[in-house]
N, C-alpha and C positions, 0 to 999 in steps of 0.2 A: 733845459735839456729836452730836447726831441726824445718821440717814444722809439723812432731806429737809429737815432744814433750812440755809433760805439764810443763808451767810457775812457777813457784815455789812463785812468787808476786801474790800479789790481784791487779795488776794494774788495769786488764781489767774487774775485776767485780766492784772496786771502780767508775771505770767510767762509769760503766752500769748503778749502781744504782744510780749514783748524776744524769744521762739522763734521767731516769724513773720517777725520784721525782716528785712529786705533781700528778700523771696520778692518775685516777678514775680507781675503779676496776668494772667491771660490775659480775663478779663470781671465786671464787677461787677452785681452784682440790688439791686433795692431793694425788699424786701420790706411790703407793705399787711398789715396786720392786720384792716383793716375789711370786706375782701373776697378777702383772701388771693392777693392775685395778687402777682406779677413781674414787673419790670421792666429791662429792661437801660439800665443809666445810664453806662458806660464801657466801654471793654478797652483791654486794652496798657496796666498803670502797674504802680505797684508800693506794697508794705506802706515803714512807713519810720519811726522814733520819730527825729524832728530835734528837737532844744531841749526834751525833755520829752513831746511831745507824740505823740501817736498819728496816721500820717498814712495816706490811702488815696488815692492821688492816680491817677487813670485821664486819659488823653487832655489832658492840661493842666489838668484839675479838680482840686481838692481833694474829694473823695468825703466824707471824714468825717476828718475835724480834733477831736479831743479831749487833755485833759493825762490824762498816764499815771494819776495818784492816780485819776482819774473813768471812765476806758476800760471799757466793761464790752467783752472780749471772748473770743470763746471759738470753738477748731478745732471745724470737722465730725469726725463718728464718721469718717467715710472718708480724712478727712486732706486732703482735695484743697481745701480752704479754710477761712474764719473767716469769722466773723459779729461783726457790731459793734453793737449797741443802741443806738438812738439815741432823743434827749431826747421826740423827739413820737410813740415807740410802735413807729416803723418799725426794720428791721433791714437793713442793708446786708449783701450775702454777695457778698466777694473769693473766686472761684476762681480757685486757683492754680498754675501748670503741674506738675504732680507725672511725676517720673521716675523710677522702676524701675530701682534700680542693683545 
């Protein structure tokens, strides 16, 4: 395997999200591609794999609901959250409380 070429497995988002599980979300973005902007669409939930699935649930919402085989997700360089890819282009980014221990 080439060092740019994409993975054709969910290995490495499988493993992202079972690392992530249980993290607090302190606010969620929903990120546009078509004009690059931000959006804040929640705060106060948390990351969460129930019954298979990939969950981002902010404020009583379901954020982004996928099954783990399909998840494409992957941490920031900085650690302080994950991005989720979603089917129509847009990317959801849970930041997450990070603490300095």
């Amino acid at each position: 395997m080439g060092f740019f070429k994409k993975r054709n497995d969910r290995t490495i988002s499988k493993n992202t999200a079972k690392a992530i599980h249980g993290r607090h979300v302190d606010y969620a973005v929903l990120r546009d591609p078509t004009d690059y902007s931000e959006t804040v669409v929640g705060r106060d939930g948390y990351i969460s794999i129930i019954n298979g699935e990939v969950i981002v649930h902010c404020e009583g919402n379901d954020l982004y609901k996928e099954k783990l085989e399909n998840a494409r997700v992957w941490e920031l360089m900085s650690l302080n959250g994950a991005a989720f890819d979603m089917d129509d282009g847009k990317t959801l980014v849970a930041y997450y409380s990070y603490y300095r221990k």
